[in-house]
C-alpha positions in Angstrom: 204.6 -123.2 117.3 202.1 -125.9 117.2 199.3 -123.5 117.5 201.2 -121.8 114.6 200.8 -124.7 112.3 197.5 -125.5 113.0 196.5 -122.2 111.9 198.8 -122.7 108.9 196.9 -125.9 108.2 193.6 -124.6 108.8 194.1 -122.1 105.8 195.3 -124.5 103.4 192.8 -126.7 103.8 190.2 -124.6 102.2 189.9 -123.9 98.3 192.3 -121.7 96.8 189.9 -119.3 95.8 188.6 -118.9 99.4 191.9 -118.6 101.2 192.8 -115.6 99.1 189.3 -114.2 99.5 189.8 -114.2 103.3 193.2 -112.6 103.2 191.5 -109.9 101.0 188.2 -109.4 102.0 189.0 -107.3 105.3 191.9 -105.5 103.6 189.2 -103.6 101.1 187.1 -102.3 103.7 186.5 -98.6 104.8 184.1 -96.1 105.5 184.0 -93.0 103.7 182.8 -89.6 105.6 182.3 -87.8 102.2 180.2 -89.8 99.9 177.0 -91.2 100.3 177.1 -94.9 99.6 175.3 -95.5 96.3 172.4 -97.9 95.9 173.1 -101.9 97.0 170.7 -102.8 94.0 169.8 -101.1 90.6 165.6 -100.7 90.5 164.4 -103.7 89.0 166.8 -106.1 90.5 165.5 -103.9 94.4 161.9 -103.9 93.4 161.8 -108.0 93.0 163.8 -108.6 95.5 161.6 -106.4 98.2 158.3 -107.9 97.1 160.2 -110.9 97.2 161.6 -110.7 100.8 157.7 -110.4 101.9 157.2 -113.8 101.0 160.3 -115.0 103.0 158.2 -115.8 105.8 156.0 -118.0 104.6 158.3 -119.7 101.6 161.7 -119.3 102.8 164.4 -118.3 100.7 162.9 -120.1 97.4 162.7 -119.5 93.8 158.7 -119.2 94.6 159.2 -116.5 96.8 161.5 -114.9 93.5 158.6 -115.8 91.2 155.5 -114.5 93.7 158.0 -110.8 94.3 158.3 -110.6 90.5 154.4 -110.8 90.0 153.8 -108.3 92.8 156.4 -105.8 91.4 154.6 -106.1 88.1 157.1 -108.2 86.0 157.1 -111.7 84.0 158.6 -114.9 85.9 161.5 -114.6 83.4 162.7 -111.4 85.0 164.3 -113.7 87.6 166.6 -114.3 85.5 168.5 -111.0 86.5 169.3 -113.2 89.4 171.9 -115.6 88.2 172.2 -117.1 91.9 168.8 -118.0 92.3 167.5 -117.8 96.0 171.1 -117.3 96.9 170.5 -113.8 95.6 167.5 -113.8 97.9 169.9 -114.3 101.0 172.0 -111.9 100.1 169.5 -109.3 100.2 168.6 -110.0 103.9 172.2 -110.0 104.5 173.1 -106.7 102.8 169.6 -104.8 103.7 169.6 -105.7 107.6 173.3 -104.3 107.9 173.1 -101.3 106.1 169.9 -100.7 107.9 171.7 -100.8 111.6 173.4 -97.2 111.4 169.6 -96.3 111.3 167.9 -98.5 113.5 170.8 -98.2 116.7 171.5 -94.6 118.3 173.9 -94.5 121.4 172.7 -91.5 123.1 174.2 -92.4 126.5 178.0 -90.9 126.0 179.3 -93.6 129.1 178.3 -96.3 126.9 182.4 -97.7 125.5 183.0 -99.9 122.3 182.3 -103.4 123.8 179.1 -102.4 125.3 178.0 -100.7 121.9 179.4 -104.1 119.4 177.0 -106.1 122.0 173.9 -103.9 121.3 174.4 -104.0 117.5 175.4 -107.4 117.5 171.8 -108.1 119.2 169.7 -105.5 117.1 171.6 -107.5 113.7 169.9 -110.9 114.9 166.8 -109.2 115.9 166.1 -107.8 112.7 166.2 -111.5 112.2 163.3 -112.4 113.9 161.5 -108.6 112.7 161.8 -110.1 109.4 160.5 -113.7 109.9 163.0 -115.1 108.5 164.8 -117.8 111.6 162.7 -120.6 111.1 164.0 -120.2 107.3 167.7 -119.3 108.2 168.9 -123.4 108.6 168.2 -123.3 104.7 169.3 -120.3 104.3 172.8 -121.1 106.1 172.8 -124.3 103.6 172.5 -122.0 100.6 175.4 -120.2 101.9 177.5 -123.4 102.6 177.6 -124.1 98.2 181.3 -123.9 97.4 180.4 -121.5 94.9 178.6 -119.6 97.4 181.5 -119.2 100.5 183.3 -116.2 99.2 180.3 -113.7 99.0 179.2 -115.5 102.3 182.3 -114.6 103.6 182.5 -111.2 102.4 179.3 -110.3 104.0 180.1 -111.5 107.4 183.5 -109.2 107.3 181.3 -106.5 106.0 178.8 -106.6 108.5 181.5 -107.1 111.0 183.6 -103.9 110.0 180.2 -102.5 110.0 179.3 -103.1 113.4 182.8 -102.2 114.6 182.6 -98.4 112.9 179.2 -97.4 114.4 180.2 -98.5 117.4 183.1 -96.3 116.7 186.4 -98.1 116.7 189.2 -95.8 115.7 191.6 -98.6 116.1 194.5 -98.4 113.0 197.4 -101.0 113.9 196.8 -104.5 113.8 193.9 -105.1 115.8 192.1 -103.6 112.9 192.3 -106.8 111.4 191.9 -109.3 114.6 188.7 -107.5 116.2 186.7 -108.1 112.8 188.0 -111.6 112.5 186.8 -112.6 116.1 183.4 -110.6 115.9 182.9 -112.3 112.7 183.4 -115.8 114.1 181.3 -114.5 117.3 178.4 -113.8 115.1 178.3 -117.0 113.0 178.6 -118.9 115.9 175.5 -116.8 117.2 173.5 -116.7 114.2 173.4 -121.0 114.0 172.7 -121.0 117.7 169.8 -118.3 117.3 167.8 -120.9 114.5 167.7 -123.7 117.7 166.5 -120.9 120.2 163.2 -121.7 121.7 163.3 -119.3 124.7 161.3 -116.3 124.9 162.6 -113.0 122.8 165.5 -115.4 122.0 167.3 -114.7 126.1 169.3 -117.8 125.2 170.7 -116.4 122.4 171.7 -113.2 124.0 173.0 -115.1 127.0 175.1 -116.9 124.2 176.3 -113.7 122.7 177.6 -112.6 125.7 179.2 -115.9 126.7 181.4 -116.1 123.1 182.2 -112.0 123.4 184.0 -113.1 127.4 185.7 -116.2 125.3 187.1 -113.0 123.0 188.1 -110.9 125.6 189.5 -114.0 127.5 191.5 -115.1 124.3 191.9 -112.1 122.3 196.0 -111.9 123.3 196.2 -115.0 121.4 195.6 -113.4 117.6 198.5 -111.5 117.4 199.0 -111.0 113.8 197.5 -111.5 110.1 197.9 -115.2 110.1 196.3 -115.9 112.8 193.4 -113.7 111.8 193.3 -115.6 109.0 193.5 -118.7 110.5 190.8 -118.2 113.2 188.8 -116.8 110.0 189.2 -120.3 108.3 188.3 -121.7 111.2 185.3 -120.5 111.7 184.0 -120.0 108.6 184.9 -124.3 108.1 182.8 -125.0 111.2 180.1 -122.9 110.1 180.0 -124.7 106.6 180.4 -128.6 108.3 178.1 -127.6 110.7 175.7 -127.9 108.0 176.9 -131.0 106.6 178.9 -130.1 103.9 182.3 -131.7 103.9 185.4 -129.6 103.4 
């Protein structure tokens, strides 16, 4: 009962807007077997943002790095405009790119391999398209623009995006309840691995995989204990509220 209400608590705590984002963001998702998934960006608004993204690594996730990619895809500063979000935008397009680039980049050829072992490897190729990109030593900020209350509930809907993602290829066929409680922890498992990944000064980021696997036993070790929606919601809340104070934003 206690761990009931503190659940309870944990979800009212937040915004309204947020707490009935979380209980509908993971309800929307599904892959489709029979249409191709249309473009994430229309042209213009891809072509900025690419050149953009190339200057990530050297200007983080700035409005100069928005200006410099509008120049090298041939357009006026004022076409930034288009991007109402401002280097927010800029995030999101690291965020949406690098997942819909793992069905591509991870093939699971051995047929022994099961569904835990496959999460960990996408989990790990997800941050190290991180590191392929240049983009860690920027992330802090990048974690900060993602903290704006404004800001949370695409944040948010990423994560369980990228989450269901890496759940499906590593093909879960799950369909009761733990639909809904395996996204929610691998959600919190991947924020929690993303912040510690920015502090990582070992070599080919070891610490951060040895991390990884550390929080995926805490899941397996605790997983009995989200047995239904609220919960998931609540462990959501949770760690989507330490993610955000983590960066110093009270809430």
């Amino acid at each position: 009962m206690a761990s009931s209400l503190r659940v309870v608590r944990s979800v009212l705590q937040l915004p309204a807007g947020v707490r009935a984002n979380l209980l509908q963001q993971q309800r929307s998702l599904y892959h489709s077997y029979e249409h191709d998934a249309p473009p994430a960006y229309p042209p213009v608004e891809q072509a900025i943002l690419a050149a953009a993204y190339e200057h990530v690594p050297k200007s983080g996730f700035t409005q100069d790095a928005l200006n410099l990619g509008a120049k090298d895809a041939g357009y006026l500063d004022i076409s930034t405009n288009l991007f109402k979000k401002g280097p927010f935008d800029l995030v999101m397009y690291h965020l949406v790119t690098r997942r819909l680039a793992l069905g591509n980049k991870v093939q699971f050829l051995d047929e022994s391999w099961g569904v835990g072992r496959k999460v960990r490897s996408l989990v790990l190729e997800r941050l190290r398209a991180n590191a392929e990109a240049g983009v860690v030593p920027h992330w802090q900020g990048a974690l900060g623009q993602m903290s704006f209350a404004e800001n949370i509930p695409a944040s948010l809907r990423e994560l369980a995006k990228l989450s269901d993602e890496i759940w499906f290829q590593a093909g879960d066929i799950s369909v009761d309840t733990s639909w809904y409680t395996k996204r929610a922890s691998l959600s919190s498992v991947y924020a929690a691995v993303e912040i510690y990944q920015t502090q990582d000064q070992s070599t080919e980021f070891k610490d951060t995989e040895a991390f990884l696997d550390r929080r995926l036993d805490e899941v397996r070790i605790l997983g009995s204990s989200f047995g239904n929606t609220l919960q998931w919601a609540g462990h959501q809340a949770g760690a989507f509220v330490n993610l955000v104070r983590s960066k110093g934003v009270r809430i």
